[in-house]
Every structure is written in structure tokens, then in C-alpha cells.
mmCIF entry with sequence, helices, sheets and N, C-alpha, C, O atoms, coordinates in Angstrom:
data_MODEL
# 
_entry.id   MODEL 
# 
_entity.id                         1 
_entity.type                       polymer 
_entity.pdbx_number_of_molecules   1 
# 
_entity_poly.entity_id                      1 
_entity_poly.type                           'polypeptide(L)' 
_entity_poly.nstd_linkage                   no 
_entity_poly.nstd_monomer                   no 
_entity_poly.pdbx_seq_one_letter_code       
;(UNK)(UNK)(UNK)(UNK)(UNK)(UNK)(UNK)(UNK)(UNK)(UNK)(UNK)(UNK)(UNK)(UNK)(UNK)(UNK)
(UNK)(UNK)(UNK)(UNK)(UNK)(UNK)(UNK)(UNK)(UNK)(UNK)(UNK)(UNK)(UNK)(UNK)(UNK)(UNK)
(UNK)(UNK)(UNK)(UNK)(UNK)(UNK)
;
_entity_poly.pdbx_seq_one_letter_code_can   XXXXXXXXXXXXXXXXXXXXXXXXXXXXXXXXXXXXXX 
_entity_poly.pdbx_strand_id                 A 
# 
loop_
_entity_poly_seq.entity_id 
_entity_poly_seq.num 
_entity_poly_seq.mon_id 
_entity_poly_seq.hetero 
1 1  UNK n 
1 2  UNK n 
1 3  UNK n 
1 4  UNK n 
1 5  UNK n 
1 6  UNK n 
1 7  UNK n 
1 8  UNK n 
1 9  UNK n 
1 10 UNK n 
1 11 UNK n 
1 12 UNK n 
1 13 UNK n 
1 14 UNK n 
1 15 UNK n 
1 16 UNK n 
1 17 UNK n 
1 18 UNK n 
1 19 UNK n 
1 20 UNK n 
1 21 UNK n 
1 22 UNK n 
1 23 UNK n 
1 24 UNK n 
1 25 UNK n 
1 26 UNK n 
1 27 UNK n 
1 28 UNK n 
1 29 UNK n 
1 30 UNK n 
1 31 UNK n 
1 32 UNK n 
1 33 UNK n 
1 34 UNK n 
1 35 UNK n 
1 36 UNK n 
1 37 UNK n 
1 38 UNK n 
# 
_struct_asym.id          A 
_struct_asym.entity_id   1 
# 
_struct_sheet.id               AA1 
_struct_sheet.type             ? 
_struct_sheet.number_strands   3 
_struct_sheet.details          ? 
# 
loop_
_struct_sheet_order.sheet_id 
_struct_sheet_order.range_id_1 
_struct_sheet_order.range_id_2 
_struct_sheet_order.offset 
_struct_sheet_order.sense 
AA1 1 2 ? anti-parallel 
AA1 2 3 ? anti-parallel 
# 
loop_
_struct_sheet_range.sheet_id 
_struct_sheet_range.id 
_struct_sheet_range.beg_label_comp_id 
_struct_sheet_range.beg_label_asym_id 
_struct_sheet_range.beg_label_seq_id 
_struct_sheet_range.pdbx_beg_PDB_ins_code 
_struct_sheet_range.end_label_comp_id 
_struct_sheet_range.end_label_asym_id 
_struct_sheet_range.end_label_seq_id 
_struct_sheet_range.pdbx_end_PDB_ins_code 
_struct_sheet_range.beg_auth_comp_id 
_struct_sheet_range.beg_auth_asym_id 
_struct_sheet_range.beg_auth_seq_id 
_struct_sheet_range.end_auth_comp_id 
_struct_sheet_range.end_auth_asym_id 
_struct_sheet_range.end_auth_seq_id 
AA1 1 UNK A 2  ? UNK A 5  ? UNK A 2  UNK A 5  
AA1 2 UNK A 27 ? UNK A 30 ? UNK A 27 UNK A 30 
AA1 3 UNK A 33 ? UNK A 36 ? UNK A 33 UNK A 36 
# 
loop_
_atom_site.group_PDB 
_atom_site.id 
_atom_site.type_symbol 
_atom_site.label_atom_id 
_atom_site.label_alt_id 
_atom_site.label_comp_id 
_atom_site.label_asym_id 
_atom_site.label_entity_id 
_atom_site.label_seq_id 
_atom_site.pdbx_PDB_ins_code 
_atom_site.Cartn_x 
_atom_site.Cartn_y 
_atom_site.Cartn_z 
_atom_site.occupancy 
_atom_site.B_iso_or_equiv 
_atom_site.pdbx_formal_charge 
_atom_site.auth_seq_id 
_atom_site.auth_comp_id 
_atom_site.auth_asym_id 
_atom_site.auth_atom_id 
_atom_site.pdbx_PDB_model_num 
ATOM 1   N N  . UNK A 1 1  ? -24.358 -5.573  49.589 1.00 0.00 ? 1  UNK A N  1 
ATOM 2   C CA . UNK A 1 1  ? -24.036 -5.304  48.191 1.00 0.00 ? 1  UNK A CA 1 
ATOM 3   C C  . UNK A 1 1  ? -22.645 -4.682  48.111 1.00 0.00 ? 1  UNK A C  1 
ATOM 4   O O  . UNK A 1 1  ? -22.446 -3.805  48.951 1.00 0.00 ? 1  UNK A O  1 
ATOM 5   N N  . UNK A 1 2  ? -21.675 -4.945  47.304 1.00 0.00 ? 2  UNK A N  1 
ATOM 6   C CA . UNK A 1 2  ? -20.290 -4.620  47.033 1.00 0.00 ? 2  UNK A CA 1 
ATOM 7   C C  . UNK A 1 2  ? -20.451 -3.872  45.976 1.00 0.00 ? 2  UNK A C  1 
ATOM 8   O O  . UNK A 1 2  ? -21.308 -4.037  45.108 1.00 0.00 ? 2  UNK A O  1 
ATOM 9   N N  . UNK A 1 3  ? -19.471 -2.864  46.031 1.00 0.00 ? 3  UNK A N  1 
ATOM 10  C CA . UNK A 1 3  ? -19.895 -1.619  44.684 1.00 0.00 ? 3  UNK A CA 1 
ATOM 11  C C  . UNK A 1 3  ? -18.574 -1.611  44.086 1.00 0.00 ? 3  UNK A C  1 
ATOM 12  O O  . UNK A 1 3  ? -17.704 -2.000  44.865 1.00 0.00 ? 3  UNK A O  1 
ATOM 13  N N  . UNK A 1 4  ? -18.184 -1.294  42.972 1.00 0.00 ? 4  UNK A N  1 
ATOM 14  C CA . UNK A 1 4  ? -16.860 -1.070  42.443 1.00 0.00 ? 4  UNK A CA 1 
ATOM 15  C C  . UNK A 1 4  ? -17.046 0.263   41.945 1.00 0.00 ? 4  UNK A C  1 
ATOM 16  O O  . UNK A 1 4  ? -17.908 0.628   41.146 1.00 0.00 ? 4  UNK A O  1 
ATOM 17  N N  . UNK A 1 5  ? -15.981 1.089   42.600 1.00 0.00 ? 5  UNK A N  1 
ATOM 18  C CA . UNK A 1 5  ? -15.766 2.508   42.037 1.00 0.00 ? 5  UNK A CA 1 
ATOM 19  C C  . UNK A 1 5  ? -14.061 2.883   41.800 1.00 0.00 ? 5  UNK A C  1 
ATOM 20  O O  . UNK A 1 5  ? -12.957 2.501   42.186 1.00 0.00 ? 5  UNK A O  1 
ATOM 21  N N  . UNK A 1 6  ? -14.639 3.822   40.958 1.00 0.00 ? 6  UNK A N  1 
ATOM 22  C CA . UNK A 1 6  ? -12.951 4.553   40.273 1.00 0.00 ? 6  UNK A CA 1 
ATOM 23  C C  . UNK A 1 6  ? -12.017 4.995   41.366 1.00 0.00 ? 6  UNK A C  1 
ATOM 24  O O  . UNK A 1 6  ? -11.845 4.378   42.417 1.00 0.00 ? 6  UNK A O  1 
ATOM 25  N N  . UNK A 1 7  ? -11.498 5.992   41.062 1.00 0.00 ? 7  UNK A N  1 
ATOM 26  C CA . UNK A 1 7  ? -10.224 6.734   41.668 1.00 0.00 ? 7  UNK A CA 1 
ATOM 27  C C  . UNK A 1 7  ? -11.253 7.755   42.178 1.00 0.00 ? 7  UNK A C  1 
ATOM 28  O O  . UNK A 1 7  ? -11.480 7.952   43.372 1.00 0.00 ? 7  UNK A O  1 
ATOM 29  N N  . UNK A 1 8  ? -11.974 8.515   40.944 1.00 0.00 ? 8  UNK A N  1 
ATOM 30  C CA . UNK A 1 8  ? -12.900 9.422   41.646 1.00 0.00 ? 8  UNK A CA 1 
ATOM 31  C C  . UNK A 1 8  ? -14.032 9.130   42.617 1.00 0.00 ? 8  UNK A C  1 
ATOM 32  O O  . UNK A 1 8  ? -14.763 9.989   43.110 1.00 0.00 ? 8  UNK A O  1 
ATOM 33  N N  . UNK A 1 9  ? -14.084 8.061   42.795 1.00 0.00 ? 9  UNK A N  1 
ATOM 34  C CA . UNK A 1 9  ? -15.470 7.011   43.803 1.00 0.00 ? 9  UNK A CA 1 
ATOM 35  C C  . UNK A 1 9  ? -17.165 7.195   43.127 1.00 0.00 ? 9  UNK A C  1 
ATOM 36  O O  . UNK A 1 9  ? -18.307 7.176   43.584 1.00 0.00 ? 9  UNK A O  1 
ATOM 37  N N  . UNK A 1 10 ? -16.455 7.391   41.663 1.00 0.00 ? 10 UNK A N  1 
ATOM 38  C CA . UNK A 1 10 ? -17.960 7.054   40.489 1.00 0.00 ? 10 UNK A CA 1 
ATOM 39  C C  . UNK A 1 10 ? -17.725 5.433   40.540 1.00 0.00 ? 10 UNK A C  1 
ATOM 40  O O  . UNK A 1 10 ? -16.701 4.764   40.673 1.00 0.00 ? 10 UNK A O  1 
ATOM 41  N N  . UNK A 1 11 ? -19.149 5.073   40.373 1.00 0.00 ? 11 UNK A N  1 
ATOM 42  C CA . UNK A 1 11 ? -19.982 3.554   40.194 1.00 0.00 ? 11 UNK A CA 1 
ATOM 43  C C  . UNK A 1 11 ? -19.621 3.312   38.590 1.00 0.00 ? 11 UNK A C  1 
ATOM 44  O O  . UNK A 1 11 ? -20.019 3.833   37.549 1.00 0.00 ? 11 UNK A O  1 
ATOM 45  N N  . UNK A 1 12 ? -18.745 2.347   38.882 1.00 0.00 ? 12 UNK A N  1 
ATOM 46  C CA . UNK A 1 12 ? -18.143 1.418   37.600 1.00 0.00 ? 12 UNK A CA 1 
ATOM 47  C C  . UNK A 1 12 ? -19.611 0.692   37.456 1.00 0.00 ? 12 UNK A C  1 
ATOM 48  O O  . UNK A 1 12 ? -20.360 0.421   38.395 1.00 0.00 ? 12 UNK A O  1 
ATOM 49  N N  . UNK A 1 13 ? -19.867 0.420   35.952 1.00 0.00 ? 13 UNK A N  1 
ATOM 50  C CA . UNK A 1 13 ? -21.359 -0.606  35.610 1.00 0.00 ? 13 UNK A CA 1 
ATOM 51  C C  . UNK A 1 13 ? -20.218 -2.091  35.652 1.00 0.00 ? 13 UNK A C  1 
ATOM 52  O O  . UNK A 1 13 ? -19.013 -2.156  35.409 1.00 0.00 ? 13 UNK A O  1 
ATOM 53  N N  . UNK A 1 14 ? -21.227 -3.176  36.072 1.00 0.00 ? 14 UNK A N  1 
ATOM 54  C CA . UNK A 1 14 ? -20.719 -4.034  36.085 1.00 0.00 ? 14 UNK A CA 1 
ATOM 55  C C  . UNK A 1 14 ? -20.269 -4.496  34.390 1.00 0.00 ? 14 UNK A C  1 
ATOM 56  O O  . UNK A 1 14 ? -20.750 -4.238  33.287 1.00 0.00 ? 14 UNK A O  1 
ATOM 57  N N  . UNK A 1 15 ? -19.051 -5.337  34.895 1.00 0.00 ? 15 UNK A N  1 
ATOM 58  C CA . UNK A 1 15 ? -18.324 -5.867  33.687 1.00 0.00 ? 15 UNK A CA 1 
ATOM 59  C C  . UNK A 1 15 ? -18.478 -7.056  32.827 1.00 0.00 ? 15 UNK A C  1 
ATOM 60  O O  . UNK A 1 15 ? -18.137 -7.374  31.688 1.00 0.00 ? 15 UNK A O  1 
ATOM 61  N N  . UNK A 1 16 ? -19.271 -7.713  34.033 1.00 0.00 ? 16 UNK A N  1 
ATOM 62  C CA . UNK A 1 16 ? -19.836 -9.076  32.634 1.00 0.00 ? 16 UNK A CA 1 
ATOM 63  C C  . UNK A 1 16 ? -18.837 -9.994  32.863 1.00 0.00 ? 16 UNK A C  1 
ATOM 64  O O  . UNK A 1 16 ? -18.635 -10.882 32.035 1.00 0.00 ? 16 UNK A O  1 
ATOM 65  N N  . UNK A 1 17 ? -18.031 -9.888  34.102 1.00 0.00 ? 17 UNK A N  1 
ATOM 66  C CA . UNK A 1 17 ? -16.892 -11.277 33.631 1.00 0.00 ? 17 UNK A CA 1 
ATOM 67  C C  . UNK A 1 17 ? -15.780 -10.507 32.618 1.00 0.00 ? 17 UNK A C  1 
ATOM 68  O O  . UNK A 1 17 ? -14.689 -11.055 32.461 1.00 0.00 ? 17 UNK A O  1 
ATOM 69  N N  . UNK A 1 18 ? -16.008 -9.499  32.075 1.00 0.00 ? 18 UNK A N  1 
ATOM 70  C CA . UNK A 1 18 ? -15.129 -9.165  31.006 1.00 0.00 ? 18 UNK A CA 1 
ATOM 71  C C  . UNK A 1 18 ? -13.553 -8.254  31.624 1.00 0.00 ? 18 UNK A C  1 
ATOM 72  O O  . UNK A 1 18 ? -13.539 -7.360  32.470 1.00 0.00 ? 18 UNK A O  1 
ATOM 73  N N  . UNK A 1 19 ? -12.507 -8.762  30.980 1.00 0.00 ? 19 UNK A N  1 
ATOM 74  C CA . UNK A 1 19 ? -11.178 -8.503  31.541 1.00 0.00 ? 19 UNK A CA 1 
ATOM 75  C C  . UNK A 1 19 ? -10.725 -7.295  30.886 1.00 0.00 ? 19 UNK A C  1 
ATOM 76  O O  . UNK A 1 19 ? -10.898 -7.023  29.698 1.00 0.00 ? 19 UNK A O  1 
ATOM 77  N N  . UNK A 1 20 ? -10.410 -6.922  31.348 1.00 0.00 ? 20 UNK A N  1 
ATOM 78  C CA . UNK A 1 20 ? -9.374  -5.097  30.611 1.00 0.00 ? 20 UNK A CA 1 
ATOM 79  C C  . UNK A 1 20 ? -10.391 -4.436  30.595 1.00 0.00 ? 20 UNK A C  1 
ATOM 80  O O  . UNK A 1 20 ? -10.113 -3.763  29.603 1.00 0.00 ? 20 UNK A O  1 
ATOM 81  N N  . UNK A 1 21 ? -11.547 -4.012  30.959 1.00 0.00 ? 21 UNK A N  1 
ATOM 82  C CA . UNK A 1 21 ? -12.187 -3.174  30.712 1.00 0.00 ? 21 UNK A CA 1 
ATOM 83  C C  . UNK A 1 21 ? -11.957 -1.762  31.667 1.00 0.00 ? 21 UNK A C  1 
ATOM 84  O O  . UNK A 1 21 ? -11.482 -1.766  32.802 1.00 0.00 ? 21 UNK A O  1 
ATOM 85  N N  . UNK A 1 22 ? -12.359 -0.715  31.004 1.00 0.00 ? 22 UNK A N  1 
ATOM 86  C CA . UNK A 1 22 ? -11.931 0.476   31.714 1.00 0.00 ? 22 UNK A CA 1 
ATOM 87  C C  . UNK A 1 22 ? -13.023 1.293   31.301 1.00 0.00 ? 22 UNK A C  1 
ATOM 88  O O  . UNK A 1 22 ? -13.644 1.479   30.254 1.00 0.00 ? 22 UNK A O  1 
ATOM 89  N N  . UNK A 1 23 ? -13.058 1.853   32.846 1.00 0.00 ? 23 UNK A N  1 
ATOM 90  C CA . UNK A 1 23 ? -12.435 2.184   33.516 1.00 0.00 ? 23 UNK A CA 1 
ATOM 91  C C  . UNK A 1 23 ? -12.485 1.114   34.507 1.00 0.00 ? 23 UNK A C  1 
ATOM 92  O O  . UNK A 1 23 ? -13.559 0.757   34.991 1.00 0.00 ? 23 UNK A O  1 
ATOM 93  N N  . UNK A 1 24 ? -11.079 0.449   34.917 1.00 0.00 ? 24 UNK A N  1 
ATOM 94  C CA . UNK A 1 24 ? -10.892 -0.678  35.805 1.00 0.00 ? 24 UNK A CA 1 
ATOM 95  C C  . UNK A 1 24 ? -11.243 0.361   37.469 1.00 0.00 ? 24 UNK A C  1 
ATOM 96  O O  . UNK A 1 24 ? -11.121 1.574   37.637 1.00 0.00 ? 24 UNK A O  1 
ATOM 97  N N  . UNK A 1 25 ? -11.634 -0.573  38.326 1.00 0.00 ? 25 UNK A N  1 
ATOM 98  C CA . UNK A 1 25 ? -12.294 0.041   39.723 1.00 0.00 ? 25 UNK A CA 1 
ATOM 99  C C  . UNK A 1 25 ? -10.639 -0.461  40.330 1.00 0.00 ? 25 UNK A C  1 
ATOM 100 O O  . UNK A 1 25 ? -9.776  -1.321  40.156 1.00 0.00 ? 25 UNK A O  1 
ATOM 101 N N  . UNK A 1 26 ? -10.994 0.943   41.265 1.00 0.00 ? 26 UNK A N  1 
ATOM 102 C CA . UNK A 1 26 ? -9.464  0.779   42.397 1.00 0.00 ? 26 UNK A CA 1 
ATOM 103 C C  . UNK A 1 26 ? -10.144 0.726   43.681 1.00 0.00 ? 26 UNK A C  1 
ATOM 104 O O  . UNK A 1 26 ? -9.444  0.734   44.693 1.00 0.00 ? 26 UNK A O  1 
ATOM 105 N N  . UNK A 1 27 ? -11.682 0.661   43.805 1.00 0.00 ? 27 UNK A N  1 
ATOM 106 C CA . UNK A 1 27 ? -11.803 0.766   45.586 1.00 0.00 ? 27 UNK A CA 1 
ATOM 107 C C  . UNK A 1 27 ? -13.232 0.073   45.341 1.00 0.00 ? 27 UNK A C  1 
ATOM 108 O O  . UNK A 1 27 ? -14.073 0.476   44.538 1.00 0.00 ? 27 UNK A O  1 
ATOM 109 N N  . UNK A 1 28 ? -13.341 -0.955  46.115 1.00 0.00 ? 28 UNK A N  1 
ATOM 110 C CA . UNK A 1 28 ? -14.470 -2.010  46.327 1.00 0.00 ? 28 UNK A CA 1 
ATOM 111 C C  . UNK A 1 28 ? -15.518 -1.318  47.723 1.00 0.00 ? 28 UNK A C  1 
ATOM 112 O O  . UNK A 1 28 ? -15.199 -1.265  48.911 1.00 0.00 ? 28 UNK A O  1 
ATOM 113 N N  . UNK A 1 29 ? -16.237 -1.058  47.367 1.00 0.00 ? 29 UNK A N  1 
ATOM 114 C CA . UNK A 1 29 ? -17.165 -0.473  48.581 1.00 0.00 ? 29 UNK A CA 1 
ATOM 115 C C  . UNK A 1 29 ? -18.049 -1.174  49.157 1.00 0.00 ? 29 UNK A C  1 
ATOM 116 O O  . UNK A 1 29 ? -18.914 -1.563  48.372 1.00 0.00 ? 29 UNK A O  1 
ATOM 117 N N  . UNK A 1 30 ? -18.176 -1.472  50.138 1.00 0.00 ? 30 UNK A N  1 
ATOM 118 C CA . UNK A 1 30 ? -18.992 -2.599  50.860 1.00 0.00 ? 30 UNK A CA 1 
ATOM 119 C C  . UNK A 1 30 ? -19.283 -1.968  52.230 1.00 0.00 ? 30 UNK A C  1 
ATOM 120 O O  . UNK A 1 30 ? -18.406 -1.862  53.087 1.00 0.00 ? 30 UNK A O  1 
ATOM 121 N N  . UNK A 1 31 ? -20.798 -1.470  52.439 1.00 0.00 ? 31 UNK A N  1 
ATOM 122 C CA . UNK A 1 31 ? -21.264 -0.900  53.517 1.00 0.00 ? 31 UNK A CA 1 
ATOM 123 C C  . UNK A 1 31 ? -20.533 0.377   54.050 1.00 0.00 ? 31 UNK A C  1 
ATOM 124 O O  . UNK A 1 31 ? -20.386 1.349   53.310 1.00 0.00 ? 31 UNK A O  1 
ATOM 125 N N  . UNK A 1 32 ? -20.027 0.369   55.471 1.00 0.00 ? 32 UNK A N  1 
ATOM 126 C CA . UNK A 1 32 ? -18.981 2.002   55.822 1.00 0.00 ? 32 UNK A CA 1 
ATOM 127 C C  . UNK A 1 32 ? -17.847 1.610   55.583 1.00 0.00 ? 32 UNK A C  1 
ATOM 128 O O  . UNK A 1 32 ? -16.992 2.493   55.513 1.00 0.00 ? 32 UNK A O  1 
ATOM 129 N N  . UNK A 1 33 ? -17.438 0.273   55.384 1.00 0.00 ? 33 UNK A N  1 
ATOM 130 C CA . UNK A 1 33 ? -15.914 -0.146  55.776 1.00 0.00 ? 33 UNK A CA 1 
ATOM 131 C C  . UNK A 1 33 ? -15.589 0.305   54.090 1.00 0.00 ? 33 UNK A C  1 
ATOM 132 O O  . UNK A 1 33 ? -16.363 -0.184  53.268 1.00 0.00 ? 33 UNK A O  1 
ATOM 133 N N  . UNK A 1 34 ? -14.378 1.291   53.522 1.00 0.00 ? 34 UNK A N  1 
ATOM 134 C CA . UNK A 1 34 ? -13.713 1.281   52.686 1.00 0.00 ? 34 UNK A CA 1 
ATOM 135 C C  . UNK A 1 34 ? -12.183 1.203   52.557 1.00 0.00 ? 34 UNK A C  1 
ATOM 136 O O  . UNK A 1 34 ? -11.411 1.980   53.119 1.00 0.00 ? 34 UNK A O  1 
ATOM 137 N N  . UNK A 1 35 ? -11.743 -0.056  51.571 1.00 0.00 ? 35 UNK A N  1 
ATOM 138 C CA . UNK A 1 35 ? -10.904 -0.515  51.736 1.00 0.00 ? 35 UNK A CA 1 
ATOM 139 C C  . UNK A 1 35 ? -10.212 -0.753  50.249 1.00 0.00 ? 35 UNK A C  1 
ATOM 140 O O  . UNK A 1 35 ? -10.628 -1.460  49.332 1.00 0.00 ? 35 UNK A O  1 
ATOM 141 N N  . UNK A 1 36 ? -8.968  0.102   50.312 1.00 0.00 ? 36 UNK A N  1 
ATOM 142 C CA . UNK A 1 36 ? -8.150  0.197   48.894 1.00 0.00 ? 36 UNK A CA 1 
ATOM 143 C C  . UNK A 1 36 ? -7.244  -1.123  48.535 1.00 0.00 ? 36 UNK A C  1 
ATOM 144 O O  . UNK A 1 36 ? -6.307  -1.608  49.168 1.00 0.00 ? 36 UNK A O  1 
ATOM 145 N N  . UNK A 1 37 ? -7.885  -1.564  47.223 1.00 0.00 ? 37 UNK A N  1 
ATOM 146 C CA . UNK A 1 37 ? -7.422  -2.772  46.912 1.00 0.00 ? 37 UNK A CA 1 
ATOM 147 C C  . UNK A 1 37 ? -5.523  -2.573  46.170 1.00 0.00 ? 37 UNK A C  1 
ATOM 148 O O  . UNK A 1 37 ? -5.204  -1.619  45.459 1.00 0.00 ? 37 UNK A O  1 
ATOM 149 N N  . UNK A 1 38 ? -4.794  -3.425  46.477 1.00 0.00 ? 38 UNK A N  1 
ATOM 150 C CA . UNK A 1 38 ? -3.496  -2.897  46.261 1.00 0.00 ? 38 UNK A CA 1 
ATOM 151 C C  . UNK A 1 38 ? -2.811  -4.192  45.322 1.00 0.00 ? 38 UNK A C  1 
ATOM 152 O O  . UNK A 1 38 ? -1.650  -4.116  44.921 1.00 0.00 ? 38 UNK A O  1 
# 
């Protein structure tokens, strides 16, 4: 399971496909490996 979280590493609710929404996620979490999307 892939998680999308903020700056603070709170759980963004999923978006629906929907664009501009905010709070936009800056770090994709997937198992131990965390990796900042740029």
C-alpha cells in the first residue's frame, strides 16, 4: 500500500483523480523505504 503524506508526514485522504487539491502530498510512503518526491 502507498500512502501520500504532507510536509508534516499526516495521511493526505485520497483525491479522487482530482488536481490542485490541498493539501498537495510531498512524500509518497511505501513500506520502510521513504523517498522525497522532487
Amino acid at each position: 500500500m502507498v500512502s501520500m503524506v504532507d510536509k508534516d508526514g499526516k495521511l493526505i485522504p485520497e483525491q479522487g483523480g482530482a488536481r490542485s487539491t490541498s493539501p498537495a502530498p510531498v512524500v509518497i510512503r511505501k513500506g520502510l523505504d521513504i523517498d522525497i518526491v522532487k
